[in-house]
N, C-alpha and C positions, 0 to 999 in steps of 0.2 A: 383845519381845511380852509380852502380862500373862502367859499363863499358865506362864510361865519361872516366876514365883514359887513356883509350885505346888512345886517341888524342893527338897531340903535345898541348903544353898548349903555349896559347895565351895571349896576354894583348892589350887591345886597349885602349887612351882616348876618349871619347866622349864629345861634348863641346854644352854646353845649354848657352845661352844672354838672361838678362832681363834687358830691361831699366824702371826703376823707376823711376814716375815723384811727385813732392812731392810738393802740392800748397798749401803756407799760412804757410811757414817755421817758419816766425816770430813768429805767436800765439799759436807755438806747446809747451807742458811741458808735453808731453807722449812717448809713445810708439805705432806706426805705423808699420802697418804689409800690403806690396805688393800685387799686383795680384799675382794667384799660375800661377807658368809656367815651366817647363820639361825641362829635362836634362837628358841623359844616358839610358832614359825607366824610371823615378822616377820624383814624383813632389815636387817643393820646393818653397817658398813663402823668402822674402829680410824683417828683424823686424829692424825699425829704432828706436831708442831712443835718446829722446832728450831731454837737462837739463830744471831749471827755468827759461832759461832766449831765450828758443826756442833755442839755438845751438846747431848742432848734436853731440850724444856723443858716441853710439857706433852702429854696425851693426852686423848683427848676420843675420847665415844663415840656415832654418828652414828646415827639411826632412818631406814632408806633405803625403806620400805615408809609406803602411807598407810592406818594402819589407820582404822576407823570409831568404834570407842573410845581411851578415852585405855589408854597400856600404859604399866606399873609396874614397875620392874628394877632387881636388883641386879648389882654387879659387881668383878671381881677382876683386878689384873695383877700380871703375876708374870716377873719378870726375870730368867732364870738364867745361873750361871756357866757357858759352855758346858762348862771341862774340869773341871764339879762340885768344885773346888779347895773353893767355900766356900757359906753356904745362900744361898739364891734371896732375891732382893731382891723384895716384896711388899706388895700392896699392896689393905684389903678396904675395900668401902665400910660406912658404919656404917649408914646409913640405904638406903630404895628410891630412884628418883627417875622423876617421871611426864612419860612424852611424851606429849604431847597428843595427838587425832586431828588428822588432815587437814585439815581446814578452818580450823586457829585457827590462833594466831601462828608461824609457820614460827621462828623467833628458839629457841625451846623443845625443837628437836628435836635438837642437841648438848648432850650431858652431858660436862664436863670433868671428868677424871677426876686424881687426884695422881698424881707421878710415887714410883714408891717411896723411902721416905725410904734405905734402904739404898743406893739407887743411886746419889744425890748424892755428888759428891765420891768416888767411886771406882767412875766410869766404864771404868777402862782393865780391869778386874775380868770386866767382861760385853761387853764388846769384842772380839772378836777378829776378825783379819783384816779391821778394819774392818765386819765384818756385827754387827750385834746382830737379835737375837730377841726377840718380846716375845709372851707369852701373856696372853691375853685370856678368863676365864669370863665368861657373861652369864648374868644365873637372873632369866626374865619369870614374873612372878604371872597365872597364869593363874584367873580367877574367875568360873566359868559353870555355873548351876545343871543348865539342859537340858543342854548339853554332856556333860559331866561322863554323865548320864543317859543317853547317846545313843552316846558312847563305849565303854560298859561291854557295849555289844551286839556290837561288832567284836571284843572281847577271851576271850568266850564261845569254847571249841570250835576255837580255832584248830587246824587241819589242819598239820603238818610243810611249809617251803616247799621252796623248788626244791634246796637245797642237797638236805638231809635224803632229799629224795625220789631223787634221782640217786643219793645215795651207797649206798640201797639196789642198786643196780645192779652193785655191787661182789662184794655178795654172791651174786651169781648164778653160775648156771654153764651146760654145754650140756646138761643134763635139764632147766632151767626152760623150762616152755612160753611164757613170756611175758618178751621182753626178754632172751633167751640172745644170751651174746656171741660174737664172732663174728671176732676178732682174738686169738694167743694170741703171749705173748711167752714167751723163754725168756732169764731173767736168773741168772747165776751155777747153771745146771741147774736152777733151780727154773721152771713155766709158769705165766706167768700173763695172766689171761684179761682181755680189755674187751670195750668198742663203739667199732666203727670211727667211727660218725656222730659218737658224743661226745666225742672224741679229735678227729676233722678240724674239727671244730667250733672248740675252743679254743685248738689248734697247727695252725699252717702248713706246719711240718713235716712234722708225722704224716699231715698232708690230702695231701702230696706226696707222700708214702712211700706210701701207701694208693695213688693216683693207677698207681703203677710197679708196683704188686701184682699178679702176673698169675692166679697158681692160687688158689683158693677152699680157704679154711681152713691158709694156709700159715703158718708158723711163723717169728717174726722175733727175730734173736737179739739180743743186747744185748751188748757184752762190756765196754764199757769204764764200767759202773755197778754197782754192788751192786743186790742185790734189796730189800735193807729202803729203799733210797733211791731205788728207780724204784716200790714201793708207796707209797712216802711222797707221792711226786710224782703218782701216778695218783689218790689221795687230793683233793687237792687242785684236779688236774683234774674233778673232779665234783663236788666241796662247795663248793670258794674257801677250803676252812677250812687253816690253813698249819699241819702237825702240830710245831710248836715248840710247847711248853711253858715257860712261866720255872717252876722248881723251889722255888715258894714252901710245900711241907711238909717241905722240906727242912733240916735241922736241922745245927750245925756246921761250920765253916770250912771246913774241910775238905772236906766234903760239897759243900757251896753251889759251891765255887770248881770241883771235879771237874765238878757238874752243869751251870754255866754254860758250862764247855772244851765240853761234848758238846754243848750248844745250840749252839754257835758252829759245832763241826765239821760240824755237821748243818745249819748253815744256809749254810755253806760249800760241802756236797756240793750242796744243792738247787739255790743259785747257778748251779753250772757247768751243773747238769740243765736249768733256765729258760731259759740263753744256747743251751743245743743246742736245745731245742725250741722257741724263740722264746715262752716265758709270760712274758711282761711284768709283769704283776702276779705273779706270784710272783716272778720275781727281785727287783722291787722292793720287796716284804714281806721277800725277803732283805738283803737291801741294807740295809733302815731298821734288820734285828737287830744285821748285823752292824759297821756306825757307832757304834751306841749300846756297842759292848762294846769298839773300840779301844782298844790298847794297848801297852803298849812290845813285849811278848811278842807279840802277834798284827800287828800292822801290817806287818809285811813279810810273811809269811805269805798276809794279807788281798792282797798288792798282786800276789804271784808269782801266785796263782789268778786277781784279775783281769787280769792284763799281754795287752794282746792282745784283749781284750774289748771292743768299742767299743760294746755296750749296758751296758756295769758301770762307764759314767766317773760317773757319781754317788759310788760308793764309792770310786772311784780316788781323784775330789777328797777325797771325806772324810782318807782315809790322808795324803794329802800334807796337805792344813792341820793336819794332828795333828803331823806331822812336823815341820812350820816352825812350831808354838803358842809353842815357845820351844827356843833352844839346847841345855837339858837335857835336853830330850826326846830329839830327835836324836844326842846325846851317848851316850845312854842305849841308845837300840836299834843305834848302831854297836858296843856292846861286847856285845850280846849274840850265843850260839853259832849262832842263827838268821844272823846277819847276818854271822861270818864263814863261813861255809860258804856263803850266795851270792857272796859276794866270790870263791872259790877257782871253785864248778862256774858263776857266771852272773854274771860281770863285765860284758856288754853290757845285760843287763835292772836292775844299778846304776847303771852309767851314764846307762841312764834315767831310774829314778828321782832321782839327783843334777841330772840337768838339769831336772825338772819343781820342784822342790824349790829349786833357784836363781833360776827362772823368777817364780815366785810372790814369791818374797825380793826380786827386784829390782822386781815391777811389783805391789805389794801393793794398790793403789785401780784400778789401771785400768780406763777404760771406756770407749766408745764414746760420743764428743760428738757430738750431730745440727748439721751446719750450713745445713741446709736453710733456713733463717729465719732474719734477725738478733732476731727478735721472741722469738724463743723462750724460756719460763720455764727455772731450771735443770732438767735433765733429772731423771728420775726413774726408775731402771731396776732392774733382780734380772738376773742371769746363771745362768739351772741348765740342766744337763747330765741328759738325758733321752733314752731312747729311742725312744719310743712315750709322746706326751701331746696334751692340751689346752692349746694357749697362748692365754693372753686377757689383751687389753689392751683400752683404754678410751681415745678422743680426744675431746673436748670443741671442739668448732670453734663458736665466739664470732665475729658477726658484727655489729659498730656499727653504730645508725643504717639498720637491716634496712631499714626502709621507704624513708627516703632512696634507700640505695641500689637499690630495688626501681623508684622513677618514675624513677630516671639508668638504667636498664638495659633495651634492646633484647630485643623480642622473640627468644626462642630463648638469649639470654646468660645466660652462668653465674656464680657466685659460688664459688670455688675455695680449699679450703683451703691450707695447707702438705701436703708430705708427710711421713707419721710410717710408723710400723714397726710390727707386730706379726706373730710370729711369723718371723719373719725375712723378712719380705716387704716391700715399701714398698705406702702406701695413698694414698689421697686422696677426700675429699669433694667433691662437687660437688652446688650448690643451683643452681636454676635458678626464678627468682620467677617467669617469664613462657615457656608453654610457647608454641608453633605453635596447636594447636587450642583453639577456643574455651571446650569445656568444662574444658581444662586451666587455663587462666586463673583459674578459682575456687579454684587447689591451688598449694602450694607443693610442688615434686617434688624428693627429696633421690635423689643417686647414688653409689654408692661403686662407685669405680673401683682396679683392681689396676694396678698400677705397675710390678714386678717382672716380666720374663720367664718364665712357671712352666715352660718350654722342655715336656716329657713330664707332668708333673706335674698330677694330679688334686688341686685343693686344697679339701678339703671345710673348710666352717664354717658357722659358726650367728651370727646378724647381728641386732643388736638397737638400732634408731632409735628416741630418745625424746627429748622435749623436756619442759620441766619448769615449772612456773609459778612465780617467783621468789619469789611474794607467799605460798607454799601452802595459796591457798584453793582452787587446782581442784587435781584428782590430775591426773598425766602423762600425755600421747599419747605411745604406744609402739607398736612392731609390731616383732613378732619373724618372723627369715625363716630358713629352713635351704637351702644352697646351694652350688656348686661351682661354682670358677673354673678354668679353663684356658686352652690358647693362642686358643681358640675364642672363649670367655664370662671377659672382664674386666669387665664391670661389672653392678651386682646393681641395677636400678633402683626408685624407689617414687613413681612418677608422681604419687599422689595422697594425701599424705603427710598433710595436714594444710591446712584449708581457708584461705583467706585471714583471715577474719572470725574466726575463733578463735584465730589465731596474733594480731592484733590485741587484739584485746578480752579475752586470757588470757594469754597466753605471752612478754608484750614485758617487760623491765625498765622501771626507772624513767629510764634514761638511753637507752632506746629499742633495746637491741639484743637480739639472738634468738640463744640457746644450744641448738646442737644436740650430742649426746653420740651417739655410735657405739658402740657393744661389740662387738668380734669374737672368737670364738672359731674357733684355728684348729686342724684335728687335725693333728698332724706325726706321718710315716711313718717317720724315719729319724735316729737320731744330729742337732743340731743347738743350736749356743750359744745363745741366746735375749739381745738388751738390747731394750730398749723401749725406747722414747724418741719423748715425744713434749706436745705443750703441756700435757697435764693426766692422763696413759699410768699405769694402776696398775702394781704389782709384781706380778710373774707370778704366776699360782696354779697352780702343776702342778693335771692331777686325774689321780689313777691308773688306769691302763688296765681297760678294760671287764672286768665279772666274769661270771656265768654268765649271769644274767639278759641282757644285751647281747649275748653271743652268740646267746643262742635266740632273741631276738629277730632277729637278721639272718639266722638259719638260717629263721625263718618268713617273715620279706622276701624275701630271696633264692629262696627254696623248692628251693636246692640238698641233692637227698641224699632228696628226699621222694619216699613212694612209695606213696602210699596219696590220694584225694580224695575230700572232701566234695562234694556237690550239697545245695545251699540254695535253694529259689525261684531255679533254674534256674541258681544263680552258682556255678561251680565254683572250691572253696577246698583248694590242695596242703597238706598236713601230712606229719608223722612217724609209723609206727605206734609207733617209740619211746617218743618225748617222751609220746603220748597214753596208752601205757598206762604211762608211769613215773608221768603225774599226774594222768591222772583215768580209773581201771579203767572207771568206768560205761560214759562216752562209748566206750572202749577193745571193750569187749562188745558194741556196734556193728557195730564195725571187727571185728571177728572171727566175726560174726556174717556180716558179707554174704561171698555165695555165688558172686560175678560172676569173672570171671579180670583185672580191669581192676581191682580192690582202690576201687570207688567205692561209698560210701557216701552212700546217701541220706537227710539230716534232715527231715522233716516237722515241721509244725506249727510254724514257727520263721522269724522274719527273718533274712536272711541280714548286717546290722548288727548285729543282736544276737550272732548266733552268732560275729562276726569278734572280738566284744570278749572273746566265751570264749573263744577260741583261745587273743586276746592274754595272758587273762591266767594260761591254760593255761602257754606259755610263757617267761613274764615274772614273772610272781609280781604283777603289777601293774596297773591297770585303765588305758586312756589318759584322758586329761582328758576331765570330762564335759561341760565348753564346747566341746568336740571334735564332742559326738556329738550335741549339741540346742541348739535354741535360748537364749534368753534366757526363754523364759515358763514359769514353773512347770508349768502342762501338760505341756511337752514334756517334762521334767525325769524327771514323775512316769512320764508314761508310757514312756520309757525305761529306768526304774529297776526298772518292773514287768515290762518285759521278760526284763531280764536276772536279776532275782530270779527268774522263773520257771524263767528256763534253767539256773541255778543251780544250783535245787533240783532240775531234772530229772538235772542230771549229778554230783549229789551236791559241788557245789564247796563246803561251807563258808566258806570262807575269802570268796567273792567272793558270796555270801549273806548273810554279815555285811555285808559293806562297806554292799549296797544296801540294807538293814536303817535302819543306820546313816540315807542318803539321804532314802528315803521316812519313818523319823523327823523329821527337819529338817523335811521340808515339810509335816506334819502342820498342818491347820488346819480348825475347824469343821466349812467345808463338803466336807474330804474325809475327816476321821475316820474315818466308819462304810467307806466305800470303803478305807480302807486297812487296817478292821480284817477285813475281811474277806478282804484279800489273804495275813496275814497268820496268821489261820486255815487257810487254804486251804493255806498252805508251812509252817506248822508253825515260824511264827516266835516260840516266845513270848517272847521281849522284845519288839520290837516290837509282840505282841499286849499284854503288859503295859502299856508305853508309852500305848497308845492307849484302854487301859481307865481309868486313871488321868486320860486329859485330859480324857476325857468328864466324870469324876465332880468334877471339880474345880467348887467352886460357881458360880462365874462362867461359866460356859462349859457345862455342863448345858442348861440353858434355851436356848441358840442351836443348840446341834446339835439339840435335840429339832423345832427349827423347821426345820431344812433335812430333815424328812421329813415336815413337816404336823402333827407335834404341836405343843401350847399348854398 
């Protein structure tokens, strides 16, 4: 729009990391294509190729989103020795390079990138175990004069978020009138205090232990933790923040090496605390510290603490491929004092190690071959060892001659892929060009069906159907679905997927056939090896287990533990008197305010849509998408945005006052100017009141707003 001009013009870089883990180097002779993952506001995915003889030959970097301008980026790979023997092999580009938008030559949106000169010719360097690594920075030139303007509103005044605000909670005690705890433990004779809600909340454990609690105010003792390492842990239980320190004021060899033993022992004690209480993200925050510190002294050590842990086989793997990195190594931690002394008091838990350690020796590439197809491309798989993740894999199901096959095919007949795997599940697509009912007949209806018996098993995932235009002049038909299969519901259907006339006239190649792509994401509850495989299947991308924000949110879903209700235009909404007065007092002075013996609170003057999104982002730290919450037409946009700004400012949120600051900026224009500068007024928004004083004045644009109030 012109009046963008009016702004001093801006440039920022923005900088997106993806590390690529690439297992089974050797028996590659294709082409490998990443997880997608974001940079700038744009997603983009790492294409590796690689000759006959499985050595990498080049890298190329993919733009998987369709932006509306062209985007401009720099980029770096960086290839490192994984036992830091020697420096990282690297690699910077000299110049930017520009992706087109959307609609122009699709050919444009791969940037081949060099492979590091250091790499060449000593391959076996960054190699190991057959897996190589490869990081990947991206830095998008972001150049947006409003933006930039518009941005600088939400940065204003930010309020402490949900970490900061909980961990106030720490500091309380039983005189605090507001949010006194209400659990006390007693660690090493010292007592110390929580909240049962916030604790049942994050551990499974503590929500069980709590469950068996029978007297009010009892005292639970601890015996087999120190105190500084169950504070450490309650820490974290309420921030996410993992009280490790690296010891970088630390001055002297000496020092440094002392300081780094205590980080390890300290992330060693946490470990065990994570596996008792089931905190998956923090054990796996431990987990990643203490990987990165192996060593000839610590690797046995590391392995006696996890032995027996079957949520710590991440680190187990680590210790063992440290172990088999080379002969020397092993050589090395058999003659240290650690190692004979398990040998005298733990001969059976050597034995095991020696047999995981042989294990690996004899079967160094093995994988899991799909023979469900003779058609099948070479596979393409990752193996990781996880307790609690997200597995997401990607099938591309490629159909020849769509249409052909569409007039050979009987009403109600299907089109049926192979079956592929993700998550340790089997899957299968099924299209169906021609339904029963007649209004079906105008739609192509895609189905994914679960293959696998899930016998007791709730399999929750998030399901994402897209089909892509080869030519990319149109952007993608997609639809994203969140969903559970069991022994009841195998298959997730989408009757109306995509119209006949459009997958025609948009979506066909040049040789006539129609690509459809799947993404599953699957949540696994339980220990489980992961290969994928399957005609076009990414490499796994863990994502680490839910933090504070994910729990409060399923504590607000659930409305387990709540004890206190809103009444909105007649919609009764359960909450926490906790959570509401940990983070927002105003609302809080409500709740403490009604006089009833049923703890209902009643909000006037307020939509009850409106008030759900405070809740949400009461709890969340987050607002939900606002294509969620209105239409497509500006109106609706505006006037939801004025909603929740109002509600905002009544419960003093900052934070989610900015954001819609930020919104009704955006949609500033002529004819709602003086309207918004008056909302704007009215909540004491002055940037946004800035903002809007500035559009008015701008030359061009003066004369047109005078006229949408009858001046001339």
């Amino acid at each position: 729009m012109a009046h963008k001009a009016a702004w001093a013009h801006t440039s920022t870089l923005v900088r997106g990391t993806h590390e690529f883990r690439i297992v089974g180097v050797a028996i590659r002779s294709s082409t490998i294509t990443s997880g997608d993952f974001h940079a700038g506001g744009h997603t983009w995915a790492l294409s590796c190729g690689f000759d006959d003889d499985g050595h990498l030959a080049s890298i190329s970097l993919e733009l998987l989103s369709y932006p509306e301008d062209d985007v401009v980026a720099l980029a770096n790979i960086r290839i490192e020795d994984p036992l830091r023997r020697r420096p990282a092999a690297v690699w910077r580009s000299e110049g930017a390079h520009t992706f087109p938008y959307w609609n122009t030559d699709s050919d444009n949106r791969s940037w081949e990138l060099s492979v590091p000169a250091g790499f060449h010719g000593r391959e076996e360097r960054y190699v190991i175990d057959d897996c190589l690594t490869i990081h990947c920075s991206v830095d998008v030139l972001q150049e947006e004069c409003r933006e930039v303007r518009v941005e600088n509103i939400a940065t204003v005044g930010t309020p402490p978020g949900i970490s900061k605000d909980l961990g106030k909670l720490l500091l309380l005690d039983e005189s605090s009138e507001v949010g006194r705890p209400d659990v006390t433990f007693v660690v090493e004779e010292a007592e110390i205090q929580a909240h049962k809600l916030v604790l049942a909340m994050r551990s499974p454990v503590f929500a069980a232990e709590f469950r068996w609690q029978t007297e009010e105010g009892e005292r639970i003792r601890i015996d087999d933790m120190s105190a500084s390492i169950f504070r450490s842990m309650l820490r974290f239980i309420y921030t996410d923040e993992l009280p490790i320190k690296r010891s970088n004021d630390v001055s002297g060899a000496s020092k440094v090496k002392y300081a780094e033993k205590r980080r390890e022992a300290m992330a060693l004690d946490l470990l065990v605390a994570a596996d008792r209480y089931d905190l998956d993200r923090l054990r796996l925050m431990c987990e990643n510290i203490l990987s990165e510190s192996i060593d000839v002294a610590s690797v046995m050590p590391m392995l006696m603490v996890v032995h027996g842990r079957h949520s710590c086989r991440q680190l187990e793997a680590s210790c063992i491929e440290y172990l088999v990195s080379d002969p020397d190594v092993y050589a090395a931690v058999k003659a240290t004092e650690e190692y004979k002394e398990l040998k005298e008091r733990c001969s059976s838990f050597l034995l095991d190690v020696t047999e995981k350690v042989a294990t690996v020796n004899m079967f160094p590439n093995s994988r899991s071959l799909s023979t469900s197809s003779s058609k099948m491309q070479p596979q393409k798989s990752a193996s990781t060892h996880y307790s609690r993740m997200v597995v997401e894999g990607t099938h591309e199901f490629r159909i020849p001659q769509f249409f052909a096959m569409q007039r050979s095919s009987e009403v109600g007949e299907s089109i049926d892929s192979c079956k592929f795997q993700v998550g340790g599940y089997d899957w299968m697509l099924r299209v169906y060009p021609l339904l029963p009912h007649d209004h079906a007949k105008l739609y192509i209806s895609i189905y994914l069906h679960l293959l696998t018996n899930p016998r007791a098993a709730n399999i929750r995932t998030s399901l994402t159907f897209r089909i892509g235009d080869p030519s990319g002049k149109f952007p993608p038909t997609k639809l994203s679905v969140e969903t559970s299969f069991d022994s009841n519901t195998t298959k997730c259907a989408c009757p109306e997927f995509i119209t006949w006339e459009s997958a025609k006239s948009q979506y066909l190649a040049h040789d006539g056939s129609l690509t459809i792509r799947c993404n599953i994401a699957v949540a696994k509850d339980k220990y489980t090896s992961i290969s994928n495989s399957t005609t076009s299947i990414k490499a796994t991308v863990p994502v680490p287990p839910s933090n504070i924000a994910w729990h409060l949110e399923q504590l607000l879903v659930t409305e387990q533990g709540s004890d206190i209700t809103f009444l909105v235009e007649e919609t009764q909404i359960r909450a926490h008197s906790l959570v509401i007065a940990t983070r927002s007092p105003v609302l809080y002075e409500a709740v403490a305010a009604a006089s009833n013996g049923d703890h209902v609170i009643q909000i006037d003057n307020m939509k009850a849509a409106t008030f759900k999104v405070i809740l949400h982002f009461i709890y969340t730290d987050e607002l939900p998408p606002i294509e969620d919450l209105v239409s497509k037409d500006a109106k609706d946009v505006r006037v939801i945005a004025r909603d929740i700004l109002t509600a905002a400012s009544r419960f003093c949120l900052q934070r989610t006052k900015a954001m819609f600051e930020n919104i009704l900026a955006d949609l500033v224009s002529k004819e709602n100017v003086l309207s918004t500068l008056r909302i704007a007024r009215q909540h004491r928004c002055s940037k946004l009141e800035d903002y809007c004083i500035e559009f008015i004045l701008m030359p061009h644009m003066t004369k047109d707003v005078m006229k949408t109030i009858g001046l001339d």
